[in-house]
KOLMAR-677693 format. One record per atom (N, C-alpha, C, O): x, y, z. Coordinates in nm, 4 decimals, always signed. Layout:
<sites>
X  Y  Z .
...
</sites>
This chain:
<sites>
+1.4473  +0.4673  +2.6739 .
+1.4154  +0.4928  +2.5345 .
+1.5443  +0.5074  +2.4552 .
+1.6317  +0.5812  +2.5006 .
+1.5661  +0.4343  +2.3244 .
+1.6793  +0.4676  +2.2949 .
+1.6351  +0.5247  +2.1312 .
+1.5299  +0.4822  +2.0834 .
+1.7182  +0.6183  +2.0536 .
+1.7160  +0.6367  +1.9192 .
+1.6818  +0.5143  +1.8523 .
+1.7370  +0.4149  +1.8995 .
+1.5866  +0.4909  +1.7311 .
+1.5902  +0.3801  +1.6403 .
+1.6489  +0.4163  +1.5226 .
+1.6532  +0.5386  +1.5091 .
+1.6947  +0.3547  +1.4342 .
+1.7283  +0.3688  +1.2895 .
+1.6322  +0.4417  +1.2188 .
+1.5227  +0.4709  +1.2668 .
+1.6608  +0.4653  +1.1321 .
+1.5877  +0.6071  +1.0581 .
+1.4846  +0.5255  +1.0176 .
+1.4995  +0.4250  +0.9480 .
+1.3667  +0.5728  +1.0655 .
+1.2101  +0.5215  +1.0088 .
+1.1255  +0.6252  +0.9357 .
+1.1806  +0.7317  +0.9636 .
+1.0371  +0.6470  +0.8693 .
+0.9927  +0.7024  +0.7788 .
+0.8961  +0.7972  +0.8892 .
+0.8098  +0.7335  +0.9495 .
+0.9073  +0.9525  +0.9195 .
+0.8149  +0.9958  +1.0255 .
+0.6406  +1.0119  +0.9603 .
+0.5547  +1.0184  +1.0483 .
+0.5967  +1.0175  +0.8293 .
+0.5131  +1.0022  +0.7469 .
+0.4025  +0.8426  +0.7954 .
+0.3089  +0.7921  +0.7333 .
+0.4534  +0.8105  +0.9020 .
+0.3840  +0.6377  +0.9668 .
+0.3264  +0.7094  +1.0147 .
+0.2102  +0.6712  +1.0009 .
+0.3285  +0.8462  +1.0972 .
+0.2012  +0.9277  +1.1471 .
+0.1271  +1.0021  +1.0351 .
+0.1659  +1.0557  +0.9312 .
-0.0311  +0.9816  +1.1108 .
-0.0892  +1.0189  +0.9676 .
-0.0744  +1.1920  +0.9805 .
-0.0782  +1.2655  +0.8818 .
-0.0600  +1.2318  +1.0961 .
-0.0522  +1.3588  +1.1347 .
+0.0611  +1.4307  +1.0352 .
+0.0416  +1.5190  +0.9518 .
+0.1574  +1.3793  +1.0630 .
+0.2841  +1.4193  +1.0040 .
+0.2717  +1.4090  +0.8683 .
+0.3249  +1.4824  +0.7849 .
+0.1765  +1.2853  +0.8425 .
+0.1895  +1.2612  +0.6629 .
+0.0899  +1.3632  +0.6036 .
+0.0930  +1.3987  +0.4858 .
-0.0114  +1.4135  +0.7084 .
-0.1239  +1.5247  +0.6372 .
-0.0564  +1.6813  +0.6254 .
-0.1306  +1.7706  +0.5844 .
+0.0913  +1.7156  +0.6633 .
+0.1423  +1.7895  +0.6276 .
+0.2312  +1.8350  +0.5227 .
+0.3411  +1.7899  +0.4904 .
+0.1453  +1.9612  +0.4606 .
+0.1929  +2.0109  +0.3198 .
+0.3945  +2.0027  +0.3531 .
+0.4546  +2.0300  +0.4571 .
+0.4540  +1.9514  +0.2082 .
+0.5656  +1.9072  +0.2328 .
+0.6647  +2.0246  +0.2984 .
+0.7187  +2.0028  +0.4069 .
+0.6797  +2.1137  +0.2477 .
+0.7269  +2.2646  +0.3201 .
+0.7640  +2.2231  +0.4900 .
+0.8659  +2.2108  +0.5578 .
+0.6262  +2.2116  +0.5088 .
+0.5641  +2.2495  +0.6672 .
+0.6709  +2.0857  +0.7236 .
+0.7772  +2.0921  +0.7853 .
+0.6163  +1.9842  +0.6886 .
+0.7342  +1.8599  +0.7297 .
+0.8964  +1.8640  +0.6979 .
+0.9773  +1.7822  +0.7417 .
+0.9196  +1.9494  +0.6331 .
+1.0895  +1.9655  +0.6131 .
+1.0912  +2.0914  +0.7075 .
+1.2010  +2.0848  +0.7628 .
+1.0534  +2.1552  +0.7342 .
+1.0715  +2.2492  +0.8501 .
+1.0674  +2.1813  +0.9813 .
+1.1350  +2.2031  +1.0818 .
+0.9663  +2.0872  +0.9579 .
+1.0073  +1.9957  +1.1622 .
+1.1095  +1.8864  +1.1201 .
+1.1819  +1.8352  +1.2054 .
+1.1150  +1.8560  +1.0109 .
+1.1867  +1.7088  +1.0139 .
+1.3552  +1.7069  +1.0581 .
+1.4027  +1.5940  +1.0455 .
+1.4390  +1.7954  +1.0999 .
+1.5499  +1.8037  +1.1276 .
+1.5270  +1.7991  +1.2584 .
+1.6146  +1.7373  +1.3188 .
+1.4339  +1.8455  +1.3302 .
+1.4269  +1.8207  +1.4827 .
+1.3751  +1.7173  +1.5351 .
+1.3832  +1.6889  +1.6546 .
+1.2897  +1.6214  +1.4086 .
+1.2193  +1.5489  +1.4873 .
+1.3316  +1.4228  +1.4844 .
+1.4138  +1.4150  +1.3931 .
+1.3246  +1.3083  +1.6134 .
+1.3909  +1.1947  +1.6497 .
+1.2914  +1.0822  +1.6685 .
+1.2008  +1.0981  +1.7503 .
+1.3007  +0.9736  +1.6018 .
+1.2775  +0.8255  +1.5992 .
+1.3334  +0.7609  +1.7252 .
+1.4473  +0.7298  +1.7601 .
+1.1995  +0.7508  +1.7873 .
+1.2401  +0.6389  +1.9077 .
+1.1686  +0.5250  +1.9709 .
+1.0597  +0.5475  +2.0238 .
+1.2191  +0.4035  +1.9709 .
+1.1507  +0.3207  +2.0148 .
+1.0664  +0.3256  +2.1609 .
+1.1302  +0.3531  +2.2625 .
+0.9588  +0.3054  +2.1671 .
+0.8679  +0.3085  +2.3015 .
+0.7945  +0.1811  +2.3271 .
+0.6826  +0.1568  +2.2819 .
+0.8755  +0.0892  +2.4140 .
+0.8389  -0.0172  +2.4399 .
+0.7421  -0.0307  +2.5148 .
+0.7431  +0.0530  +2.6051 .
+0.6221  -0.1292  +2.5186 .
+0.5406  -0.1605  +2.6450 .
+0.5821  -0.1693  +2.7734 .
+0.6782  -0.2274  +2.8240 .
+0.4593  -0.0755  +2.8370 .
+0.5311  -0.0667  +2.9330 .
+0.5837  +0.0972  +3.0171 .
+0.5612  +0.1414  +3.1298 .
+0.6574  +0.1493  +2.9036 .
+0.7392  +0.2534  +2.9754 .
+0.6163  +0.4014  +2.9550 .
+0.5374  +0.4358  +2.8670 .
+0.6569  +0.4546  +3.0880 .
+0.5759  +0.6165  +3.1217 .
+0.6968  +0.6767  +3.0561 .
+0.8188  +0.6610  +3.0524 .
+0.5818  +0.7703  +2.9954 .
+0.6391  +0.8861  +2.9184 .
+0.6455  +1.0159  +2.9805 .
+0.7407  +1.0933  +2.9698 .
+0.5144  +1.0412  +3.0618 .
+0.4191  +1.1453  +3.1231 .
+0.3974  +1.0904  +3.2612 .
+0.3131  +1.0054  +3.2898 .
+0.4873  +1.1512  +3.3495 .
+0.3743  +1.1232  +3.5300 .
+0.2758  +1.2934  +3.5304 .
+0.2975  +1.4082  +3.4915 .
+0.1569  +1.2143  +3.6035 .
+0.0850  +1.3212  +3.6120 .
+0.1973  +1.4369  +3.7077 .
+0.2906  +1.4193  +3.7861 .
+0.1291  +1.5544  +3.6513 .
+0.2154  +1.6820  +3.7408 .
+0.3713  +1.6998  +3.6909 .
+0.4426  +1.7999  +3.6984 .
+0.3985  +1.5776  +3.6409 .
+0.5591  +1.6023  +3.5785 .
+0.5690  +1.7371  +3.4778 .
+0.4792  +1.8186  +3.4568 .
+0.6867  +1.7363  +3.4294 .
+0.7078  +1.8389  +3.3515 .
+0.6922  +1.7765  +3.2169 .
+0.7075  +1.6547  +3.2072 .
+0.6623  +1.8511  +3.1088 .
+0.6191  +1.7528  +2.9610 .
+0.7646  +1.8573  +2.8664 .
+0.7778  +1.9773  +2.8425 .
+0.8311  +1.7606  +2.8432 .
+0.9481  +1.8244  +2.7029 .
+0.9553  +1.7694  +2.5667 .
+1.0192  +1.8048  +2.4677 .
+0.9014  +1.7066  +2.5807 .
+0.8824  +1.6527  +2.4244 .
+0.7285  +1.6140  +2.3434 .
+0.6477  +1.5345  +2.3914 .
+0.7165  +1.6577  +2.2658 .
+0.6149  +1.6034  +2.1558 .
+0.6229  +1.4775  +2.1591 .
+0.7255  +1.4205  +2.1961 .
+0.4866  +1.3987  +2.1106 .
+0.5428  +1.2473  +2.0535 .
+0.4207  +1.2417  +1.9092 .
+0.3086  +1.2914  +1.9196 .
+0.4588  +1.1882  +1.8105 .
+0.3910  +1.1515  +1.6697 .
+0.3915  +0.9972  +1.6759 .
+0.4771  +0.9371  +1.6108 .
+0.3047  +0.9316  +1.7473 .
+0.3153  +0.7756  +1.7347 .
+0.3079  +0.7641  +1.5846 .
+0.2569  +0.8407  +1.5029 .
+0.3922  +0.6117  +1.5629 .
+0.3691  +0.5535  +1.4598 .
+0.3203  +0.4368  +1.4179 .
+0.3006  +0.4064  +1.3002 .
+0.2975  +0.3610  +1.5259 .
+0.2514  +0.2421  +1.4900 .
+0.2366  +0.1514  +1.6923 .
+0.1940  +0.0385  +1.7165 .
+0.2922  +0.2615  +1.8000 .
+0.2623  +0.1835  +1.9077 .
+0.1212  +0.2877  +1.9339 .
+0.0558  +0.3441  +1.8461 .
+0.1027  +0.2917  +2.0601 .
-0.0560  +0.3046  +2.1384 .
-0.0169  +0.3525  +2.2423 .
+0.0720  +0.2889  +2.2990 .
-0.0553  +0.4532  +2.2937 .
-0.0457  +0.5396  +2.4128 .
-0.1272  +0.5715  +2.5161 .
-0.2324  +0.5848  +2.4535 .
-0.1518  +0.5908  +2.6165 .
-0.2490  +0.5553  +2.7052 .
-0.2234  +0.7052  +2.8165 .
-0.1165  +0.7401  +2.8666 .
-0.3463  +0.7659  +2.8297 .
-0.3712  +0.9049  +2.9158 .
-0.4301  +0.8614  +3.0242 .
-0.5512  +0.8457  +3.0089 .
-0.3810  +0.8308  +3.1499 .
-0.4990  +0.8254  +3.2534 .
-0.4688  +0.8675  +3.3602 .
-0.3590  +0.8399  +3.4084 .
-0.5848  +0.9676  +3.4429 .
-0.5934  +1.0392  +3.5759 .
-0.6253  +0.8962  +3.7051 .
-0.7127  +0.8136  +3.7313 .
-0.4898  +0.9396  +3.7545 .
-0.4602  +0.8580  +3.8810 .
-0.5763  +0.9290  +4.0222 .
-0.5642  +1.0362  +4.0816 .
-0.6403  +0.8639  +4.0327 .
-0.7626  +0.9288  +4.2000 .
-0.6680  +0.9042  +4.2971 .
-0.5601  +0.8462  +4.3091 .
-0.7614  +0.9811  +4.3747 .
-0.6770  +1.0224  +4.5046 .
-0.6566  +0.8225  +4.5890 .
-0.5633  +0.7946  +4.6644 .
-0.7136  +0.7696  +4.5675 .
-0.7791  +0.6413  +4.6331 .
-0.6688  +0.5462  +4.5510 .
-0.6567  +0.4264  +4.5766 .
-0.5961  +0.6096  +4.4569 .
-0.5166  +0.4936  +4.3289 .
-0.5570  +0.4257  +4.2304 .
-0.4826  +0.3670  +4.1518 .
-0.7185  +0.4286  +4.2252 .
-0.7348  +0.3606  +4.1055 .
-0.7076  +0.4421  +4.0436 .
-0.6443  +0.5405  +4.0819 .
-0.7702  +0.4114  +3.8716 .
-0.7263  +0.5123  +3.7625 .
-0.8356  +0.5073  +3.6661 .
-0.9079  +0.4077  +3.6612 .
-0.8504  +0.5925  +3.6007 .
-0.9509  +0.5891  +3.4773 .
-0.8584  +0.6328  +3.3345 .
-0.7852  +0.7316  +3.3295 .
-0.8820  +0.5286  +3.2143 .
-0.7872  +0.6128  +3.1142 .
-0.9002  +0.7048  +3.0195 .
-1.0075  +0.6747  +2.9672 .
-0.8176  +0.8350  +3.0254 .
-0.9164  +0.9364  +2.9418 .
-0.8736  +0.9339  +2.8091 .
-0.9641  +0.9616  +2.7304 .
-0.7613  +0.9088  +2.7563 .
-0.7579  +0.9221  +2.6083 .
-0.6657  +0.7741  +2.5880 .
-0.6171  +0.7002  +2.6737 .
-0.6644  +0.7658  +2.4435 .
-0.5215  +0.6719  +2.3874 .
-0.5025  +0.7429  +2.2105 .
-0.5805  +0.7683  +2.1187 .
-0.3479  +0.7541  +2.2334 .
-0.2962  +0.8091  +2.1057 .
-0.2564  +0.7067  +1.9961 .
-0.1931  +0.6106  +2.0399 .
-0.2763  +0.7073  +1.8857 .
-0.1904  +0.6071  +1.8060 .
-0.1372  +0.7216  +1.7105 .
-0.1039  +0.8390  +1.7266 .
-0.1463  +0.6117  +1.5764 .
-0.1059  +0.7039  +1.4572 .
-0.2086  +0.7692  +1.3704 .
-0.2186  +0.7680  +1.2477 .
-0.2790  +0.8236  +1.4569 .
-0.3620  +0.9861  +1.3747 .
-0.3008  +1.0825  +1.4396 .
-0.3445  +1.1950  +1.4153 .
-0.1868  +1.0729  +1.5376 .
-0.2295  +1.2697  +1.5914 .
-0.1040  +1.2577  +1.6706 .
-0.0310  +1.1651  +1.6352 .
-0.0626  +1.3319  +1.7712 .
+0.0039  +1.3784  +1.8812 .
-0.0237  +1.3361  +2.0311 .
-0.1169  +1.2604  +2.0584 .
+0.0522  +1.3825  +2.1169 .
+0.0464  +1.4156  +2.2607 .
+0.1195  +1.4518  +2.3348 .
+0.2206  +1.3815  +2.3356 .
+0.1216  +1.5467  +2.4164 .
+0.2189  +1.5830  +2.4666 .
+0.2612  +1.7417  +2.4373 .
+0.3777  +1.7764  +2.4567 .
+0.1753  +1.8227  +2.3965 .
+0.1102  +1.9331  +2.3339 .
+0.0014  +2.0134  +2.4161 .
+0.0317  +2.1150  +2.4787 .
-0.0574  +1.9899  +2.4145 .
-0.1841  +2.0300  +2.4610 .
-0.1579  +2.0598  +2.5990 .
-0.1809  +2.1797  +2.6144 .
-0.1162  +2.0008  +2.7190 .
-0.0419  +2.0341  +2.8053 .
+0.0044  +2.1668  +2.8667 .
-0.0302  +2.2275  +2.9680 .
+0.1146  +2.1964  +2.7491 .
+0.2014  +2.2542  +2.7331 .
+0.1449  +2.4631  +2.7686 .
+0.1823  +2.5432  +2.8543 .
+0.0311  +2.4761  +2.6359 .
-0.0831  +2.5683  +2.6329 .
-0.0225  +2.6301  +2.7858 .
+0.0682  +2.7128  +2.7952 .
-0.1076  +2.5585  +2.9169 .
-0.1623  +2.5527  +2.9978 .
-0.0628  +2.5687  +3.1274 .
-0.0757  +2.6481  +3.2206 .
+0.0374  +2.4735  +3.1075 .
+0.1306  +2.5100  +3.2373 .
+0.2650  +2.3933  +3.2476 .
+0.3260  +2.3616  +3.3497 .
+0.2866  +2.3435  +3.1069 .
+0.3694  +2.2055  +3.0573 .
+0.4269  +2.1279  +3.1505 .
+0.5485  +2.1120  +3.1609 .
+0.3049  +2.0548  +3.2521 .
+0.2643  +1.9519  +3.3341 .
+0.1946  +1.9071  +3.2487 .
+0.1304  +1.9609  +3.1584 .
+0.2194  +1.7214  +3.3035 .
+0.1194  +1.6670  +3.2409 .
-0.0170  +1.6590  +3.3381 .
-0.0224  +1.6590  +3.4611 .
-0.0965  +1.6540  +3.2656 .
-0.2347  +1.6089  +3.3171 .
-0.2624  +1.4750  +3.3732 .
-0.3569  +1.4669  +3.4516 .
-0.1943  +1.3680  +3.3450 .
-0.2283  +1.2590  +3.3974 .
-0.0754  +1.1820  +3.3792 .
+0.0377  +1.2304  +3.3839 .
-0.1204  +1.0455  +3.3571 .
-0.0118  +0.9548  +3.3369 .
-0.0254  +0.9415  +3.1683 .
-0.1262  +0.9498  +3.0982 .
+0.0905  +0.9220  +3.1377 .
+0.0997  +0.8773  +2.9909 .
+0.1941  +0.7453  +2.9642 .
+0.3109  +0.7611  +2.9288 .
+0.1347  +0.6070  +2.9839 .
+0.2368  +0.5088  +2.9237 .
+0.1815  +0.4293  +2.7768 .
+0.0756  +0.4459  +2.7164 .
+0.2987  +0.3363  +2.7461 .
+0.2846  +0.2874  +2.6093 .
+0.2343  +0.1718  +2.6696 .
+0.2848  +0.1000  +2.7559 .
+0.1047  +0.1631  +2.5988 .
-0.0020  +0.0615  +2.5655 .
+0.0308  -0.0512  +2.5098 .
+0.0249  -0.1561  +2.5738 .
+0.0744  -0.0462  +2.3692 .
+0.1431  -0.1175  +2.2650 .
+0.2820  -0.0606  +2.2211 .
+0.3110  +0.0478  +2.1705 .
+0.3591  -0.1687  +2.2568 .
+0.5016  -0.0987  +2.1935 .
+0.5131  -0.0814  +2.0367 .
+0.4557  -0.1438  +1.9474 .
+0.6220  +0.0420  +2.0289 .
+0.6286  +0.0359  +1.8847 .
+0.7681  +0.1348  +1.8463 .
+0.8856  +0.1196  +1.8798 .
+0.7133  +0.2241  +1.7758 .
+0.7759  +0.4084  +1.7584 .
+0.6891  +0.5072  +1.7302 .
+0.5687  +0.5013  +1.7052 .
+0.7691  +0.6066  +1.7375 .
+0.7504  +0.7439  +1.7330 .
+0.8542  +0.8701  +1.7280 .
+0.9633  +0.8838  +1.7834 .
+0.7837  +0.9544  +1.6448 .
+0.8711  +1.0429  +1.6251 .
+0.8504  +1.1351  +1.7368 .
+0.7367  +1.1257  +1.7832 .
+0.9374  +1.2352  +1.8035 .
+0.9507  +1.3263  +1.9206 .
+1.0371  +1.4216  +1.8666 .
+1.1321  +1.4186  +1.7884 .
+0.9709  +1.5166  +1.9371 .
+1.0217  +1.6871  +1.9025 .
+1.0123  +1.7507  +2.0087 .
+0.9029  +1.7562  +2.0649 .
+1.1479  +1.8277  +2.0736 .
+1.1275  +1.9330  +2.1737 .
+0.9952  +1.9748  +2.1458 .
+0.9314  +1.9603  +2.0415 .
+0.9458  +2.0547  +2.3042 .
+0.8414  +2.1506  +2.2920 .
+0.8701  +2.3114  +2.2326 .
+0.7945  +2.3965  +2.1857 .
+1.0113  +2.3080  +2.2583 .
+1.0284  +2.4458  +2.2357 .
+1.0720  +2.4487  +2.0584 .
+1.1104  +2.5389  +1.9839 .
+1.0494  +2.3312  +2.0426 .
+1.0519  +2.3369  +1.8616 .
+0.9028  +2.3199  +1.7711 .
+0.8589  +2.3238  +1.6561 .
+0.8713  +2.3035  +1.8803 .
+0.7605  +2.2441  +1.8125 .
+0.7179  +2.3784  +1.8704 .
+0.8175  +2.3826  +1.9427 .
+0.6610  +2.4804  +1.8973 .
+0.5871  +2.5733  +1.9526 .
+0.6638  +2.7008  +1.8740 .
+0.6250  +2.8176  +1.8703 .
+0.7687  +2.6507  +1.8203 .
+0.8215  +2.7484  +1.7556 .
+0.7739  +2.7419  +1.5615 .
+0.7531  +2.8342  +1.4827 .
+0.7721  +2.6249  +1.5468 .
+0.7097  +2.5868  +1.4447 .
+0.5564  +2.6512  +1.4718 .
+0.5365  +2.7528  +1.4052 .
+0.4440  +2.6093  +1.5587 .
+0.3058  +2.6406  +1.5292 .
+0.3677  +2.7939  +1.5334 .
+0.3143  +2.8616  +1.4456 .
+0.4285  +2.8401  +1.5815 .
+0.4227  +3.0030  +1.5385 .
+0.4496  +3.0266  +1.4056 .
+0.3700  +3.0939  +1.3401 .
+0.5556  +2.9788  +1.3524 .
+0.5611  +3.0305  +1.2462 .
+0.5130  +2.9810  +1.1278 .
+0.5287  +3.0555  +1.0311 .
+0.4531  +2.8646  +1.1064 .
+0.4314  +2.7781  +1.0203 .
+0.2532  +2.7768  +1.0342 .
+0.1906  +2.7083  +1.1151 .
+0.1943  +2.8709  +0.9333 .
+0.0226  +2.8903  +0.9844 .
-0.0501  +2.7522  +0.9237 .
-0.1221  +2.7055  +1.0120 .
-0.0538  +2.6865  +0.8239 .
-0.0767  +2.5890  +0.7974 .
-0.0689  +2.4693  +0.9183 .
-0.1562  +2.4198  +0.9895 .
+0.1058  +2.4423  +0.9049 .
+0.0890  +2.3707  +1.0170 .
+0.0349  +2.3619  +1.1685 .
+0.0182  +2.2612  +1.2372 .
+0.0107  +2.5078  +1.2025 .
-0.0880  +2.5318  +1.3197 .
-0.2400  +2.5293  +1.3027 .
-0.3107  +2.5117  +1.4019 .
-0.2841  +2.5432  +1.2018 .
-0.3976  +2.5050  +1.1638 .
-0.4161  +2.3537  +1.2318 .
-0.4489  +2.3168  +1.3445 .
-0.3697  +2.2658  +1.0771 .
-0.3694  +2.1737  +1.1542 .
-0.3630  +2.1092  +1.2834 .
-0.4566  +2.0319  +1.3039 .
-0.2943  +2.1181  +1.3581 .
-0.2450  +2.0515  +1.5083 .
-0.4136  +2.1011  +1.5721 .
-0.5018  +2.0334  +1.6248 .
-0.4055  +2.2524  +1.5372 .
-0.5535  +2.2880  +1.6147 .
-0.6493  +2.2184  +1.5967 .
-0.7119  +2.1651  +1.6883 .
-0.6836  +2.2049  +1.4431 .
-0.8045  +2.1059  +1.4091 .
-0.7339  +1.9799  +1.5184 .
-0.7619  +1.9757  +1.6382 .
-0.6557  +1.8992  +1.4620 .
-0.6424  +1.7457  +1.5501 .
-0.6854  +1.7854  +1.7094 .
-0.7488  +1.7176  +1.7902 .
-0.6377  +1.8958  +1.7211 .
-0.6379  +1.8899  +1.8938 .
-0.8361  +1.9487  +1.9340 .
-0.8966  +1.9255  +2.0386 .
-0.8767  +2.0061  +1.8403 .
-1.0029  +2.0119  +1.9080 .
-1.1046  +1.8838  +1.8857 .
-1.2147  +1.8821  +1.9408 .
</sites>
């Protein structure tokens, strides 16, 4: 994954549904990065350190069986997050996470981003609504 040139983090609608305050408070942490087809973000059981705010690629959640096939349980684009929810719980991932469709996304430590839903009640609102 490498840094991209400064892209507008507002390509997530997530990011763009935040009162402006609440986005200049993450926007110094957050980083633009290209996520090509192809590449795991998330092995199941791994450790999860970063947020991701797709912007325009496709993300793919799926629990690997004991046997190797796989089933995919979610896919992220640009409404929401991943890489969060996780975290709650024991910041392993739950499954595999690779890019579906290449593209970008914005990424934020966890420990910034968890520092933000603390202090920022709006913006924890939100994430909660997206995440339930």
């Amino acid at each position: 994954m490498a840094p991209v040139p400064k892209v507008v983090h507002r390509a997530n609608q997530l990011l763009a549904a935040l009162e402006p305050e609440d986005l200049a408070f993450l926007e110094p942490d957050l980083e633009v990065m290209d996520l090509p087809k192809g590449e795991v973000l998330y092995e199941a059981g791994g450790a999860i350190r970063p947020s991701y705010f797709p912007h325009n690629c496709i993300v793919g959640h799926v629990n690997i069986m004991e046997d190797g096939r796989f089933v995919e349980v979610a896919s992220f684009g640009c409404e929401g997050l991943f890489g969060l929810l996780s975290v709650i719980v024991s910041r392993e991932s739950f499954g595999r996470y690779s890019v579906q469709i290449g593209g970008t996304a914005s990424r934020i430590s966890l420990d910034k981003m968890q520092a933000a839903i603390n202090t920022r009640p709006k913006l924890r609102l939100l994430i909660l609504t997206y995440n339930e």
